[in-house]
C-alpha positions as CSV (number, residue, x, y, z in Angstrom):
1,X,4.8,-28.9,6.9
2,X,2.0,-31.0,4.6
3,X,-0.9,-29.1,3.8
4,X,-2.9,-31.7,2.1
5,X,-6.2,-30.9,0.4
6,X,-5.5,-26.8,1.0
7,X,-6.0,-24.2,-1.8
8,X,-5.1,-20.7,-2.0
9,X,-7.1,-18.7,-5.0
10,X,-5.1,-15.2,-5.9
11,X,-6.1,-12.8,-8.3
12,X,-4.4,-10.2,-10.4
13,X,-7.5,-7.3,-11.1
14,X,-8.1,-7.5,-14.4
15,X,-5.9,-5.2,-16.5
16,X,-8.2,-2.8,-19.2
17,X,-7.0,-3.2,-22.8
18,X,-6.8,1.3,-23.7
19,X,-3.3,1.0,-23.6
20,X,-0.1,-1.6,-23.5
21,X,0.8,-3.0,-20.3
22,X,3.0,-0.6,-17.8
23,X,5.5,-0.9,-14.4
24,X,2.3,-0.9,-12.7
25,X,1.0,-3.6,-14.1
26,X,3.7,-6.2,-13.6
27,X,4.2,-4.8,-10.2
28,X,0.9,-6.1,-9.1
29,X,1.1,-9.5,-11.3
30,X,4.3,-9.6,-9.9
31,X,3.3,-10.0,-6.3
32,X,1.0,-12.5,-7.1
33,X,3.1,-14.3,-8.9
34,X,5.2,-14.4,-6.0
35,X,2.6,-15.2,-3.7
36,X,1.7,-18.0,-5.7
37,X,5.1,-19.9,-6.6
38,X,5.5,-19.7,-2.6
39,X,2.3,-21.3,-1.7
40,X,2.8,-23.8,-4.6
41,X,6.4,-24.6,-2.7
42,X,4.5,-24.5,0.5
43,X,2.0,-27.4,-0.5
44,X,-0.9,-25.2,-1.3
45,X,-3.0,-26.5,-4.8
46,X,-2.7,-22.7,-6.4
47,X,-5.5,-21.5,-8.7
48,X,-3.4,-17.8,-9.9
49,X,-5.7,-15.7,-12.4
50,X,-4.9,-13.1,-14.3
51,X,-6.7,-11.3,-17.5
52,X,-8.2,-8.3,-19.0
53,X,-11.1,-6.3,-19.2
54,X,-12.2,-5.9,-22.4
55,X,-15.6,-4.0,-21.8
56,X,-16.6,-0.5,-21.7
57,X,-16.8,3.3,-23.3
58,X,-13.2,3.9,-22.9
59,X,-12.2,0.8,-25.0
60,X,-14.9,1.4,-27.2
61,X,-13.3,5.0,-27.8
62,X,-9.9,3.6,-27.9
63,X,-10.9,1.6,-31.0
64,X,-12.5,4.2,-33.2
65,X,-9.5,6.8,-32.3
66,X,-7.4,3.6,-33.9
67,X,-10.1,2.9,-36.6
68,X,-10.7,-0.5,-35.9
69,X,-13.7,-2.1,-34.2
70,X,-13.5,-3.0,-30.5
71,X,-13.0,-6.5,-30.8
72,X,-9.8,-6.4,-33.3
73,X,-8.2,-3.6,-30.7
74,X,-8.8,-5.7,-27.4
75,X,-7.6,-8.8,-29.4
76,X,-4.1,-7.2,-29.9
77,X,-3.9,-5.1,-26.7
78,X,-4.9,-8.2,-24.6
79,X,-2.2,-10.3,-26.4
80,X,0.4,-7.8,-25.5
81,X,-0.7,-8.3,-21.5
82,X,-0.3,-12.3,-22.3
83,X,2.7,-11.4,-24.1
84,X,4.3,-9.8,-20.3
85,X,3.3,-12.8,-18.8
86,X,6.6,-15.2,-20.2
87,X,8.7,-12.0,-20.5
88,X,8.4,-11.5,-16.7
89,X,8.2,-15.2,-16.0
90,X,4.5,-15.1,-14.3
91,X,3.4,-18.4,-13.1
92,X,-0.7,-18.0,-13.6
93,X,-3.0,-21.1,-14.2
94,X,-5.4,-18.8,-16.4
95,X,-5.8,-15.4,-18.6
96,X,-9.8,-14.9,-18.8
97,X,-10.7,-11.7,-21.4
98,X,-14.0,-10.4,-20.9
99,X,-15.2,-10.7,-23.9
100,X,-15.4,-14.5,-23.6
101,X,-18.5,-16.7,-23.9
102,X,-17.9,-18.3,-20.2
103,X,-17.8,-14.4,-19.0
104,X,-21.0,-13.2,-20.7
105,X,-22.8,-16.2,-19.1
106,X,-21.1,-15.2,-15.5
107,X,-22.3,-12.0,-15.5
108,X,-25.7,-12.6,-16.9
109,X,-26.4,-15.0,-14.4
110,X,-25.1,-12.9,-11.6
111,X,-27.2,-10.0,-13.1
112,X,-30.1,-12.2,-12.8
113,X,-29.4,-13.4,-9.7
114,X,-29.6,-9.7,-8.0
115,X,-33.1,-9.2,-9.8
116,X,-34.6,-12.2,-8.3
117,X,-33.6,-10.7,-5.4
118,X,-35.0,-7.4,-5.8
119,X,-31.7,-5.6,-5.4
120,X,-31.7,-4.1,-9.2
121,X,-34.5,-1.8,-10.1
122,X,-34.6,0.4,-13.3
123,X,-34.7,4.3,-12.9
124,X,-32.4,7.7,-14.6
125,X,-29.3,8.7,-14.0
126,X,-28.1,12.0,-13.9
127,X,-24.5,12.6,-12.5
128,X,-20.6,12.8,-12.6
129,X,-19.2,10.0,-15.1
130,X,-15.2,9.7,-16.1
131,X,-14.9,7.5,-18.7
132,X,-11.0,7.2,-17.9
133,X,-12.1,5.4,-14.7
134,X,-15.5,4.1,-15.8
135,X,-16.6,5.5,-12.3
136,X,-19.1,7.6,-11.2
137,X,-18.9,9.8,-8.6
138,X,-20.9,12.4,-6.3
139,X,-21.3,16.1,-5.8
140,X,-19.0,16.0,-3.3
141,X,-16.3,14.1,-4.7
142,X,-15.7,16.3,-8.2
143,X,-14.3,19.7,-8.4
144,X,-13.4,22.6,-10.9
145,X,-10.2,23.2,-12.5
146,X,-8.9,26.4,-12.9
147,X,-10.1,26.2,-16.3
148,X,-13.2,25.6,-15.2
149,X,-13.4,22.2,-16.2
150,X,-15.2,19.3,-13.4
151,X,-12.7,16.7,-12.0
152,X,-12.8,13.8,-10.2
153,X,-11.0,12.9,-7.1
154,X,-7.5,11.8,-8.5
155,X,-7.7,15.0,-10.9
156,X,-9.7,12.7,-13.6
157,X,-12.2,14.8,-16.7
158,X,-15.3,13.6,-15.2
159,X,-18.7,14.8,-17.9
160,X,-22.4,14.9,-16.6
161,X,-24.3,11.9,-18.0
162,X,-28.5,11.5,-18.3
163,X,-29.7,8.3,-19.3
164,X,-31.8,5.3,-18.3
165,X,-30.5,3.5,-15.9
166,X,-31.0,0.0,-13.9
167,X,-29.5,0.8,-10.3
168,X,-27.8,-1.6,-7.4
169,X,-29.2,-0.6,-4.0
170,X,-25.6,-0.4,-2.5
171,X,-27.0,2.2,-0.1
172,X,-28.7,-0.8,1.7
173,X,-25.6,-2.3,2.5
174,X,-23.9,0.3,4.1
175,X,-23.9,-1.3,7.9
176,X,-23.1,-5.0,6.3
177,X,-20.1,-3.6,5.0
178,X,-18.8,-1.7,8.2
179,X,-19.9,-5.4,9.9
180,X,-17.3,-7.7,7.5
181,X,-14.6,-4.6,8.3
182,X,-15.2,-4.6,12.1
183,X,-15.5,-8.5,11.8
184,X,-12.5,-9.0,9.7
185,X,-9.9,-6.8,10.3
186,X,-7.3,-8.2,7.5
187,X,-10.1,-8.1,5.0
188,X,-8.7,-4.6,3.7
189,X,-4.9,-4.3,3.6
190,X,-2.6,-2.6,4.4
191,X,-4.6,-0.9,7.2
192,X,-4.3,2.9,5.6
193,X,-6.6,1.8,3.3
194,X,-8.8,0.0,5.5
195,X,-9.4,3.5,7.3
196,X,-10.2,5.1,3.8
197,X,-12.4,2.8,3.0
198,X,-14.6,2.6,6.2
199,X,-14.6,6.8,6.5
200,X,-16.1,7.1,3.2
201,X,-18.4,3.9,3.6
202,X,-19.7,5.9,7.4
203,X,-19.9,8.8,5.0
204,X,-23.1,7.2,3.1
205,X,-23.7,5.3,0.3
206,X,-25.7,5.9,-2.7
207,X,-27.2,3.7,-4.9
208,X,-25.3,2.5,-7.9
209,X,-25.9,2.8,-11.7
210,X,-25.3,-0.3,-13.1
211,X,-26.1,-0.4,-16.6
212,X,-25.2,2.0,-19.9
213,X,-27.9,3.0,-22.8
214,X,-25.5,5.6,-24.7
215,X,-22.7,2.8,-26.2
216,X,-22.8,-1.0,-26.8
217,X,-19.9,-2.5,-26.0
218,X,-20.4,-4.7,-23.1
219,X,-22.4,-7.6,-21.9
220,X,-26.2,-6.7,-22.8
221,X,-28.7,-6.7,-19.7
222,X,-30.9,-10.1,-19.8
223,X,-33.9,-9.2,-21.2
224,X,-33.6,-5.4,-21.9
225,X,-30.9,-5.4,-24.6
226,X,-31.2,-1.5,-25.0
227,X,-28.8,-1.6,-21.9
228,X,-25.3,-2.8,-21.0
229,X,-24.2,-3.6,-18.2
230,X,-21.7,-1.3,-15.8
231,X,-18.0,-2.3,-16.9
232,X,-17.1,-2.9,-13.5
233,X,-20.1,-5.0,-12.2
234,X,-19.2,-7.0,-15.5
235,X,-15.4,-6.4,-14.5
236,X,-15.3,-8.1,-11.0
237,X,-17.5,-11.1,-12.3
238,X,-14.4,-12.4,-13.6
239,X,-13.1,-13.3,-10.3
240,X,-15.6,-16.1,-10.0
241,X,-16.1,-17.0,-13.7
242,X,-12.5,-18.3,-13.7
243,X,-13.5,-20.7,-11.4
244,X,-16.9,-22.3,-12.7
245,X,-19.9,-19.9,-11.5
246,X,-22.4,-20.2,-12.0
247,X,-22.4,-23.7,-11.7
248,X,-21.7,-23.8,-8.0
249,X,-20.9,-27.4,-7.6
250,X,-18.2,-27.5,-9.9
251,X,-15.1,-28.8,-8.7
252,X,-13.2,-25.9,-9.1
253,X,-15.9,-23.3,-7.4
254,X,-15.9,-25.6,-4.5
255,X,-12.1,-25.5,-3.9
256,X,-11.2,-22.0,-4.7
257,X,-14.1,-19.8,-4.3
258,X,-14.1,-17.6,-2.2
259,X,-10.8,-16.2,-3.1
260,X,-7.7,-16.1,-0.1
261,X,-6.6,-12.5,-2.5
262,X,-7.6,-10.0,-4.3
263,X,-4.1,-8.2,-5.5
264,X,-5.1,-4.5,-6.8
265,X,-3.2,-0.8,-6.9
266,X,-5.1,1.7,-4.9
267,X,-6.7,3.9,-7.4
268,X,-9.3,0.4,-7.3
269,X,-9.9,-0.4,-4.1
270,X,-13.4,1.3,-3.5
271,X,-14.6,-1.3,-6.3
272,X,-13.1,-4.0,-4.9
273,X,-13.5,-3.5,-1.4
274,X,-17.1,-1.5,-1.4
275,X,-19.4,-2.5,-4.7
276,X,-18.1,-6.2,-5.0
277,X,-18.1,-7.1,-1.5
278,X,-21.6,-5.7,-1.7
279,X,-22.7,-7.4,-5.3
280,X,-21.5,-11.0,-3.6
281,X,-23.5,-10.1,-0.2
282,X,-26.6,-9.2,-2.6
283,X,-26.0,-12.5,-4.7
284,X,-25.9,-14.5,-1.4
285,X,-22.2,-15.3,-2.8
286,X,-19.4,-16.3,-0.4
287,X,-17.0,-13.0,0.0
288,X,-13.5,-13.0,-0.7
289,X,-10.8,-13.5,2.2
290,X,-8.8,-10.5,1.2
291,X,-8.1,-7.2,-1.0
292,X,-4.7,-5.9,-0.7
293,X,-4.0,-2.5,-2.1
294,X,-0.8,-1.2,-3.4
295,X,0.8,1.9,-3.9
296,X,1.8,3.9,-7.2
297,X,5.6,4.0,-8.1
298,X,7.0,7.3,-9.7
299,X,9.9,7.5,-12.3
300,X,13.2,9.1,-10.3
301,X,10.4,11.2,-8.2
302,X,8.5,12.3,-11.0
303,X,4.9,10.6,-11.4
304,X,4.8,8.8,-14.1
305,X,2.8,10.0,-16.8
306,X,2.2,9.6,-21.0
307,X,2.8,13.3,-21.8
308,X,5.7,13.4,-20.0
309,X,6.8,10.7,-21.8
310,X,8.4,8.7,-18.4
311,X,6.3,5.8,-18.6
312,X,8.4,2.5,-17.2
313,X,8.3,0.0,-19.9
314,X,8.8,-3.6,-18.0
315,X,10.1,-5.1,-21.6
316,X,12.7,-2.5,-21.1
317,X,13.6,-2.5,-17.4
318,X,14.4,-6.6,-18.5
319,X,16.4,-6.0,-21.1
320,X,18.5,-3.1,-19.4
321,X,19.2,-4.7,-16.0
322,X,17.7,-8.9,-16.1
323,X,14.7,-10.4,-15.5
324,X,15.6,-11.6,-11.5
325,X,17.4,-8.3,-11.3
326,X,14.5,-6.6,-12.1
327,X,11.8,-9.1,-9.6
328,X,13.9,-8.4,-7.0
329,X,14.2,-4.7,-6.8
330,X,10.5,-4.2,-6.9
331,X,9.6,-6.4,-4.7
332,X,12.6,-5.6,-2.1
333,X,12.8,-1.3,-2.8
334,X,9.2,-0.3,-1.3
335,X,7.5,-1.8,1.4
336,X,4.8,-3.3,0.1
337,X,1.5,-0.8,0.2
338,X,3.4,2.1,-0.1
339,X,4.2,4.1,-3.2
340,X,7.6,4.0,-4.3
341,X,10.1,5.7,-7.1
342,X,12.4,3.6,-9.4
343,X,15.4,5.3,-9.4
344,X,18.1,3.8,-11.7
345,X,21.5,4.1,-9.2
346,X,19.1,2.3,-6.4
347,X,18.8,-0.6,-9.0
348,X,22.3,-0.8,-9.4
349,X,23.1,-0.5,-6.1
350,X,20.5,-3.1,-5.3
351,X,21.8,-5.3,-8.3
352,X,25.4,-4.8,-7.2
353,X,25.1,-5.0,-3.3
354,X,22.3,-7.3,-2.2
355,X,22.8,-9.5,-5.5
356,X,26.2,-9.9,-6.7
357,X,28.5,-8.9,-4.0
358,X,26.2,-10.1,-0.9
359,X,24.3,-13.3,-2.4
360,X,26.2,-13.9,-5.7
361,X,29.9,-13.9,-3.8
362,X,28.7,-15.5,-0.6
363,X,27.8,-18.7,-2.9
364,X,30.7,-18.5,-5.1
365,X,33.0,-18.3,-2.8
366,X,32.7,-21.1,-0.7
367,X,31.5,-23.9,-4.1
368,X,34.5,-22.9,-5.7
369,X,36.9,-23.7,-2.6
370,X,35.2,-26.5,-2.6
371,X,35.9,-27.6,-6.2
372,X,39.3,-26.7,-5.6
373,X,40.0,-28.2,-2.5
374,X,37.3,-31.0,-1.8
375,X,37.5,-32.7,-5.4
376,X,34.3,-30.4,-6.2
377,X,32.4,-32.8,-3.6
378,X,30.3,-31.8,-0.5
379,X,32.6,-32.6,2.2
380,X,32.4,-34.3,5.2
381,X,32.2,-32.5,8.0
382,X,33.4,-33.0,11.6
383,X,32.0,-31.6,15.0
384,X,30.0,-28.2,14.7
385,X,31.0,-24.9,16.5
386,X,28.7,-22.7,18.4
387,X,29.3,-20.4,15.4
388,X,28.1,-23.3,12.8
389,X,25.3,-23.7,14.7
390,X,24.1,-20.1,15.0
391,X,24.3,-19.7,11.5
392,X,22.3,-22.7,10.9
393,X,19.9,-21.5,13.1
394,X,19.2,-18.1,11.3
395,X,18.8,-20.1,8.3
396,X,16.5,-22.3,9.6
397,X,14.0,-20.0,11.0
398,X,13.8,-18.1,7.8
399,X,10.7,-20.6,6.4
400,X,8.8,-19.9,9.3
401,X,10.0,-16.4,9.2
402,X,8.9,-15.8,5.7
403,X,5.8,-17.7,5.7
404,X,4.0,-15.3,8.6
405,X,5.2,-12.0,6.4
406,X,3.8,-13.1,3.1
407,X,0.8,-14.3,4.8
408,X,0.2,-10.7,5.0
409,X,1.8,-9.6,2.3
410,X,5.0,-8.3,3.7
411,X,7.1,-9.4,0.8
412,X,10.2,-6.2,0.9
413,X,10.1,-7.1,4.7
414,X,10.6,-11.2,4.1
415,X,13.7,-10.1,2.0
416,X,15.0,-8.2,4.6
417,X,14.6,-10.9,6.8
418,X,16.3,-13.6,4.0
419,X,19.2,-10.9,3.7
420,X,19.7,-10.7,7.7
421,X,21.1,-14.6,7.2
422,X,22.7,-13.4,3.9
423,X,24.9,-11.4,5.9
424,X,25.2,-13.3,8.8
425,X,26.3,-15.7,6.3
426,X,29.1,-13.5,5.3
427,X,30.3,-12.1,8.4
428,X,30.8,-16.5,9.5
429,X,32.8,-16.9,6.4
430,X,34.7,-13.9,7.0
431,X,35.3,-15.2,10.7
432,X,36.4,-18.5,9.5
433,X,38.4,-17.2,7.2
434,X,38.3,-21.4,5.5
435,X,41.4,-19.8,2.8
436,X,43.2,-20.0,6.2
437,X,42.2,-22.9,7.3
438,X,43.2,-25.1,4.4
439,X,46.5,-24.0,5.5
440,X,46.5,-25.1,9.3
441,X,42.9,-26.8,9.9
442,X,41.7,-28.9,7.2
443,X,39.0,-30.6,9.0
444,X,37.6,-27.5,10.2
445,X,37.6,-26.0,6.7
446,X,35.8,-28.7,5.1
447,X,33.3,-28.8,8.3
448,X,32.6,-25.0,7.4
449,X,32.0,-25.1,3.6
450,X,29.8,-28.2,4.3
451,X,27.4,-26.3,6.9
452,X,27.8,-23.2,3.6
453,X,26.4,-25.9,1.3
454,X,23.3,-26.1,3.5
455,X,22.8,-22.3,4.3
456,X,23.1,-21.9,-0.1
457,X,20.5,-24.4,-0.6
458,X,18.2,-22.6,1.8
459,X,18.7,-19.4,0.6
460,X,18.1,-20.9,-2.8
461,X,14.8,-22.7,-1.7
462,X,13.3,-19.7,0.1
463,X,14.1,-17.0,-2.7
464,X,12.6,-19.0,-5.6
465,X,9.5,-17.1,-6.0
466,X,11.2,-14.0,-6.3
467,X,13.8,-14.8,-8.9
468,X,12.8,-18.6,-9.7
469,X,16.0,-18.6,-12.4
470,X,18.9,-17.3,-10.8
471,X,18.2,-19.4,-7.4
472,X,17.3,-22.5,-10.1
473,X,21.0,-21.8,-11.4
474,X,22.2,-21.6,-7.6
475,X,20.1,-25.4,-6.8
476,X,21.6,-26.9,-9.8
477,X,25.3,-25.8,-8.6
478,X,24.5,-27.7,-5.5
479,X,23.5,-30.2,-7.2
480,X,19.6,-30.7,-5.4
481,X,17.4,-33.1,-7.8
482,X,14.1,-30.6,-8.8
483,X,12.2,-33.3,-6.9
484,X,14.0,-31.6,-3.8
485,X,13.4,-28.2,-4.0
486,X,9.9,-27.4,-2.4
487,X,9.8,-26.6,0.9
488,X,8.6,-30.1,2.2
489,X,12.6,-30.7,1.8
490,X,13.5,-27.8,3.8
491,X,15.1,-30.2,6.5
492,X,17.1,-32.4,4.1
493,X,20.4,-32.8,5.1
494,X,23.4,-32.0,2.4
495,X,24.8,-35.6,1.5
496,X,28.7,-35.5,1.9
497,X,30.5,-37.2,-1.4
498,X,28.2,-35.1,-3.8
499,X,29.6,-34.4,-6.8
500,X,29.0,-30.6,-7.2
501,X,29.2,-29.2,-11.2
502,X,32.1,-26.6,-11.8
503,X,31.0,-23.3,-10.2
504,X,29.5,-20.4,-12.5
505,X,28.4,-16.8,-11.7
506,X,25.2,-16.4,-10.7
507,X,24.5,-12.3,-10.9
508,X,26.7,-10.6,-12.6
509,X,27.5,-7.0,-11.3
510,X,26.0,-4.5,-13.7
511,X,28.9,-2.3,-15.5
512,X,26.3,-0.5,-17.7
513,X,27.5,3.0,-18.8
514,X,25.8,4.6,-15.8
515,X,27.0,2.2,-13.0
């Protein structure tokens, strides 16, 4: 399948710099990155973002509790976010920090662009504010502890704020918004959220402050620098800054604007899929094709927390179990959109079942028969059984297979769906038992490690974006040129007389202390 001149824009959000990078954040870069190496395989020209957001009182606070100014702390907590992107092997094609020049002139110009059309207006606030969110919220959405303390709605310190204010009529927007949802059903996924979304959009919106007076470090309002402006109005701005706004004729605004997805965990959706919808309506801006909202994971079924001290470090999870060990169990443990617990026997088991005894042994097994028994060439193979061609067939259908569930994000579900033909795989060589036939069927038995080489290469070719190394280390054993191995080849034939390189391991079983 060509797919000429197509692009697919995907975003991470864009992480804020109070604190090192988490499980939480490399489980949403993670996606995307996955998203985006299978698109680029696909023929897609991939613009993949990532970054951080830099802005705000709860980085300015972060700073002086460190006793350095804001710009020396974001520097070093943004580099440790960059720093995550080679340890986990991300693919992105930028990093954009809000505190860059290109930024400040994104946001001023869409600031200015809502005043020209008479969506800002300047007034007071007076209302619920939690710095820890940098989120305001209602009456109706804070409550009392039993300390007597006010909290937000995920249990948040929210502190009553007065101050002069510039205000975003979002409350005009209310009906546009419950239009794109009834008009695009997929714009909000998974569809849980999509309900949670419209219920408290149908439950009335209120105008929203959009500018600070009370700390400074942000991106100053055009013309009335006694205000900043709202971190998250300056936040979401980076989605089209990366691409060129506001020069709107630039080449890369024209090909990637509006974005095909907005990746983001669901404590941020409402921003995403409420105020910047409602911003880009406002602007007369084109609206992104999708926000996809994730779920939370715990630590063995305890939420994860800094007092606790159960944070998942991602540097760690890497060094304790391997980088493709450790992209595959997060993408294949939860169903993507749900929450989900690491628990350190399910990686094990996952590491040990799915990888080395299911995918790892399946390969190994039949290239090293073949290195003792065919020269270490691809042999040639005679007529095909209904049982060759089966298998072949559930191979086959797995691009097509995989494609439609990672166009919705369905990426545990496409590795069920890659480990149905891992098995199937399995169960033929079992059945064909080709140790036996070298003994009374030779023919047969090179006929059935040649259809294997084709079902590895597959397999290899469809599980690069989730664990580009290992299946790398799998494509090199089978010798396919790195010219071969997007999915334009998919239908390449395995050439018989190919010198194969002596087989190797591919994922080892883990034998940690705890296995």
């Amino acid at each position: 399948m060509s797919n000429d001149n197509k692009s697919y824009y995907i975003t991470t959000p864009i992480y804020y710099v109070n604190d090192v990078p988490h499980i939480g954040h490399a489980y949403t870069s993670l996606a995307c990155d996955v998203m985006a190496r299978f698109k680029r395989l696909d023929g897609y020209d991939v613009h993949f973002l990532t970054g951080t957001d830099e802005h705000g009182q709860k980085v300015e606070t972060s700073a002086e509790k460190k006793g350095v100014d804001p710009k020396t702390f974001t520097d070093e907590v943004s580099q440790s976010f960059r720093d995550l992107l080679g340890v986990m092997n991300f693919s992105n094609d930028d990093f954009i920090r809000t505190t860059e020049e290109r930024h400040h002139k994104s946001c001023q110009a869409i600031w200015e662009r809502l005043i020209e059309r008479g969506e800002i207006y300047l007034g007071s606030y007076a209302g619920w504010y939690a710095v820890r969110d940098e989120a305001f919220y209602t009456e109706k959405e804070v409550t009392k502890d039993e300390k007597g303390d006010m909290r937000g709605p995920m249990g948040v310190e929210v502190a009553w704020v007065e101050e002069p204010s510039y205000f975003f009529k979002l409350s005009a927007w209310g009906d546009r918004l419950l239009e794109l949802y009834d008009s695009q059903p997929d714009f909000i996924l998974p569809k849980s959220r999509r309900n949670e979304v419209i219920s408290f959009v149908k439950g009335g919106l209120h105008d929203l402050s959009v500018s600070r007076t009370t700390f400074n470090w942000g991106v100053p309002v055009p013309g009335d620098d006694k205000h900043i402006m709202y971190v998250w109005l300056d936040a979401l701005t980076n989605y089209i800054t990366a691409v060129g706004f506001p020069d709107e004729s630039k080449d890369s605004y024209q090909k990637f604007w509006p974005a095909d997805l907005h990746m983001v965990g669901k404590d941020i959706l409402r921003f995403h899929a409420v105020y910047w919808p409602a911003f880009l309506m406002a602007a007369e801006l084109p609206l992104p094709k999708r926000v996809f909202a994730h779920g939370w994971w715990t630590n063995e079924g305890q939420k994860i927390s800094k007092s606790v001290g159960n944070v998942i470090d991602p540097h760690k999870l890497i060094e304790d179990y391997g980088l493709d060990q450790t992209r595959y169990f997060l993408m294949r443990e939860v169903p993507f959109g749900n929450d989900g617990d690491f628990a350190h026997e399910a990686m094990v088991t996952r590491m040990n079942s799915d990888l080395a005894n299911a995918l790892g042994n399946l390969c190994q097994r039949g290239l090293s028969m073949i290195a003792k028994n065919c020269e270490g060439k691809i042999p040639v193979p005679g007529e095909l059984s209904d049982e060759d061609r089966t298998l072949q067939d559930s191979v086959d259908a797995l691009l097509e297979d995989v494609r439609g569930e990672l166009e919705v994000q369905g990426f545990s579900r496409a590795l069920e769906r890659i480990w149905q033909s891992v098995s199937a795989a399995n169960v033929y060589v079992d059945d064909q038992a080709p140790w036996a036939l070298r003994k009374t069927d030779l023919k047969r038995m090179e006929t059935v490690l040649y259809v294997l080489t084709g079902v590895y290469r597959k397999l290899a070719l469809i599980l690069q974006p989730y664990m580009p190394d290992s299946t790398s280390s799998i494509l090199e054993l089978l010798a396919v040129d790195e010219s071969a191995r997007s999915f334009e080849s998919w239908n390449y034939v395995m050439e018989s007389g190919t010198e194969l390189p002596k087989p190797a391991g591919v994922f080892p079983r883990y034998a940690g202390p705890e296995a």
